[in-house]
C-alpha positions in Angstrom: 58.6 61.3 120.3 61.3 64.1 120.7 63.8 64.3 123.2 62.7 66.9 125.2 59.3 65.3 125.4 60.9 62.4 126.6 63.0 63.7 129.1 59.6 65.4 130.9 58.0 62.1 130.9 61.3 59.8 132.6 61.9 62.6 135.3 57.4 62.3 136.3 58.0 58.6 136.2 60.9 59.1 138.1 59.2 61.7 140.7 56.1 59.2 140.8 57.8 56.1 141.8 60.0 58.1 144.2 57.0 59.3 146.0 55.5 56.1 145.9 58.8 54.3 147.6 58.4 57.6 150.6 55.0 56.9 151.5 55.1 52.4 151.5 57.7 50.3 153.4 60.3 47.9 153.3 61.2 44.8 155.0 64.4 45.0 156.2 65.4 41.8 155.1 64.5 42.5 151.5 67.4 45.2 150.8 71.0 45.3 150.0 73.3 46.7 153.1 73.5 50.1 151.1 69.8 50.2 150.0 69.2 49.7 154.0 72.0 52.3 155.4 69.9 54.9 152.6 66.1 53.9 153.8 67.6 53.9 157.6 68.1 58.2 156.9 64.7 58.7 155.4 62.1 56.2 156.9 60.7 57.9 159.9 60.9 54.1 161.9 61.5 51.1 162.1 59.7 48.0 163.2 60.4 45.6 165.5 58.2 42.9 165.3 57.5 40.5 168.4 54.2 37.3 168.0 54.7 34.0 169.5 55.8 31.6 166.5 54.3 28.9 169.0 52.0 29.8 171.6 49.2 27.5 173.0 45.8 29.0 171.8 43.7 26.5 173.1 42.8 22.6 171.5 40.9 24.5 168.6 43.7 27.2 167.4 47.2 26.8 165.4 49.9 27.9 167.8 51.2 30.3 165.4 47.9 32.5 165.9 49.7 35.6 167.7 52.4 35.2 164.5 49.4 35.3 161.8 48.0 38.7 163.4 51.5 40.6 163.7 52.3 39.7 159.8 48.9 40.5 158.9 49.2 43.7 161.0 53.3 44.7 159.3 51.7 43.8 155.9 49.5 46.5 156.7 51.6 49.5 157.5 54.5 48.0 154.6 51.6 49.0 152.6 50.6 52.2 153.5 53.5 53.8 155.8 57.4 54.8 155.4 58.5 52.4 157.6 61.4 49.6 157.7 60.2 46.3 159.2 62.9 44.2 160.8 62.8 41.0 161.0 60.6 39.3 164.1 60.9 38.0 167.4 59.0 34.5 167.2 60.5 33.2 170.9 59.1 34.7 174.1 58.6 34.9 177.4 55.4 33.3 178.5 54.9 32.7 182.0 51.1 32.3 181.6 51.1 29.4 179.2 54.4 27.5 180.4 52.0 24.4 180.8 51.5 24.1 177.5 53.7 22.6 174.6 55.1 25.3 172.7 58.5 27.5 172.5 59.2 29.9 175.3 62.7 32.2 176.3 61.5 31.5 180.2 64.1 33.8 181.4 62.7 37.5 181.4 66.0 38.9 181.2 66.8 36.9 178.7 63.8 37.9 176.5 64.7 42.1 177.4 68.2 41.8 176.4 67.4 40.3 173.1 65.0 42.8 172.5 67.6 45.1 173.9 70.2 44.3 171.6 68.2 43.5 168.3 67.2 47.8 169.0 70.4 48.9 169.9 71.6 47.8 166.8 69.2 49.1 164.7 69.7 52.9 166.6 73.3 51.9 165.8 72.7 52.1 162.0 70.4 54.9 161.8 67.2 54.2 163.2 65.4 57.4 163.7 62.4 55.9 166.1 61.8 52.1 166.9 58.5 51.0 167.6 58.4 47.5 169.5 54.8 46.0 167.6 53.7 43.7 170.4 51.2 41.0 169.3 51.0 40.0 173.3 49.6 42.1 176.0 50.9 45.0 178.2 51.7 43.4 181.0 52.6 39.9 180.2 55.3 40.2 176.9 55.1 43.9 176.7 56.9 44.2 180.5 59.9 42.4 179.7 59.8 44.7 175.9 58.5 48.2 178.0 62.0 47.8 179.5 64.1 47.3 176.9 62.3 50.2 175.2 62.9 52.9 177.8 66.6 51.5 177.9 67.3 52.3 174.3 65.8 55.5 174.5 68.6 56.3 177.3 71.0 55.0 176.2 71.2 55.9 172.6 68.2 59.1 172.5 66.2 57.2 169.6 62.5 57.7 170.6 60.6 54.3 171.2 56.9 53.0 171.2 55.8 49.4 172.4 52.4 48.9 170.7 50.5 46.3 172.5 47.4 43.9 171.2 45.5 45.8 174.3 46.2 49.0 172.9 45.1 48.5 169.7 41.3 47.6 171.1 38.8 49.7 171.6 35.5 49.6 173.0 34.1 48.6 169.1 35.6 45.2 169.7 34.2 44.5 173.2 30.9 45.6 171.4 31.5 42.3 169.2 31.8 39.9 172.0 28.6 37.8 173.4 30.8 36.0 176.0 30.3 37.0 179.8 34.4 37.5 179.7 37.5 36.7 178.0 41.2 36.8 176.9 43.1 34.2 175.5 42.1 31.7 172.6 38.9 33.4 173.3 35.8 34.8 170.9 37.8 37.4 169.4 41.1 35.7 169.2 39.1 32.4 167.3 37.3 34.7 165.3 40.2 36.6 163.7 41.8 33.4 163.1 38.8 31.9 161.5 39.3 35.4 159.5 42.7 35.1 158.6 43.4 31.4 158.2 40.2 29.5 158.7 42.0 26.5 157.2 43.8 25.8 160.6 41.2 26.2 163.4 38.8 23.3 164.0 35.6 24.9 165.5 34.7 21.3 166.6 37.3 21.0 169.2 36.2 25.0 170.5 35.4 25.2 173.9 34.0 27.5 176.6 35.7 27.8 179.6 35.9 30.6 182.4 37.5 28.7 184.8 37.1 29.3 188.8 38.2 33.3 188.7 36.7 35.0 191.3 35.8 38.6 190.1 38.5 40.7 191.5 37.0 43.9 192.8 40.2 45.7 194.4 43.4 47.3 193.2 46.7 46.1 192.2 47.8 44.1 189.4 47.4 40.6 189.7 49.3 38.2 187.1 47.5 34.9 185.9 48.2 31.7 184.8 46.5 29.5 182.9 47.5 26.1 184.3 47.3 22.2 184.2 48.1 21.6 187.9 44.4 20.4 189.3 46.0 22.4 192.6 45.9 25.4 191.2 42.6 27.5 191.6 43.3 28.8 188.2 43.6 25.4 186.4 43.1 24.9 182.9 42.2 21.6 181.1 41.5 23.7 177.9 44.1 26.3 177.8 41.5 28.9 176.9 39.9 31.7 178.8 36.6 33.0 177.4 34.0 31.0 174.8 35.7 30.7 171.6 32.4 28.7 170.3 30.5 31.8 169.9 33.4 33.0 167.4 33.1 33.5 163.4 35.1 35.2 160.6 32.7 38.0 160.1 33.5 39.7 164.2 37.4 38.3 163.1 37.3 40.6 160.1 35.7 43.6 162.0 38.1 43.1 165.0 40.9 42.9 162.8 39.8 46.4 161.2 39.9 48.3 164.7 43.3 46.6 165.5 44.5 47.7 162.1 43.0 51.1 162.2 44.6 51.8 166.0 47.6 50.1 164.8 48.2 52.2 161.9 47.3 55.8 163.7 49.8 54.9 166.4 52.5 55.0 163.3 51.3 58.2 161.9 51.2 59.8 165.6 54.7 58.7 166.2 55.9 59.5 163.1 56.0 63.0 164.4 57.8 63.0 167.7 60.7 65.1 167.7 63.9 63.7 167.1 67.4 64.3 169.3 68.8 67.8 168.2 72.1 67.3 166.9 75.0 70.1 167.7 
């Protein structure tokens, strides 16, 4: 082969695994500090990660289940999308489940100036946007995160995103659900687990269980609980809230799809927002 030949052919490999780096990500963890302070000025955001490392899912579900769906969902966009991931927040704030065995930061302000300062120092190094992946809802975890979020975007200009497990579903999953009503450790939640690691949920401890709720037909928002105090009209023996019996892997895997799907269009759509002009 002559030289000239060869040339042509190192810079295309060259050009081809350059593109392919630009359009997959990184985990932040994974790189040297210089190969980080380069990938900081051309990846369009980084990702900071927040699932409960141990949550109470119920008597039937691993603890780790919020966890399993936030790696599975940054595995994801690592595959497909210029992004850095960070590395995640596993302790949270969980007023709802404090009942229950598991690991919780019970402070709120606590929580939101962890979150706080694990962004600022990522805007601190180059960060051009920070999205806050939430594998908690809106307005239990995401509050505490929402806050910190709207802080760093004042304080340092680096646009910000929380996405929360509520945003990523769509009317598609509630089309999968038989159960009259849910929302924790429920069909869905069981179901993607049995999905994604069927090894550690035992279906034969699964249990239905609504509670006492009274359907709420006014305004406001209303915070719940789930509780072991008998007292309590919103007691819990099962930790649960829905009918995870009626769960398997194939609604898991077609759930999982919409979350991903919404998950990774959120990314693309933020991708774009205008960055702070610099003078």
């Amino acid at each position: 082969m002559n030289t000239g030949r060869l040339c042509v052919l190192t810079a295309c490999l060259f050009l081809t695994i350059t593109a392919i780096a630009q359009t997959t990500g990184v985990y932040l963890g994974d790189l040297s500090w210089p190969e980080a302070e380069h990938r900081f000025s051309e990846s369009p955001i980084v990702i900071v990660p927040f699932g409960a490392g141990a949550k109470e899912h119920g008597p039937h579900l691993p603890m780790n289940a919020d966890r399993v769906v936030m790696d599975y969902l940054l595995a994801a966009a690592v595959e497909s999308k210029n992004v850095i991931v960070a590395p995640p927040v596993l302790h949270g704030w969980f007023p709802a489940f404090r009942d229950f065995p598991g690991t919780e930061v019970a402070d709120p302000v606590v929580f939101q100036a962890y979150v706080q300062q694990v962004g600022m120092s990522l805007a601190g190094h180059g960060a051009q946007r920070i999205v806050f992946l939430n594998t908690g809802i809106s307005k239990a975890t995401g509050l505490p995160i929402s806050i910190a979020a709207r802080e760093i975007r004042v304080q340092t200009g680096v646009p910000t995103l929380v996405v929360s497990w509520d945003d990523l579903e769509t009317d598609e999953v509630s089309a999968l659900q038989e159960q009259v009503v849910g929302g924790h450790g429920d069909e869905i939640e069981t179901s993607i687990n049995l999905y994604l690691q069927p090894e550690n949920v035992q279906m034969d401890l699964a249990v239905r269980d609504y509670g006492e709720r009274t359907p709420k037909d006014y305004g406001g928002y209303q915070p719940g609980r789930l509780t072991r105090d008998e007292n309590d009209p919103l007691y819990s023996a099962s930790g649960i809230f829905g009918d995870a019996t009626l769960a398997t892997a194939e609604k898991g895997e077609k759930a999982l799809a919409v979350l991903t799907r919404e998950w990774l269009k959120a990314l693309d759509g933020f991708a774009k927002v205008p960055l702070q002009r610099l003078d």
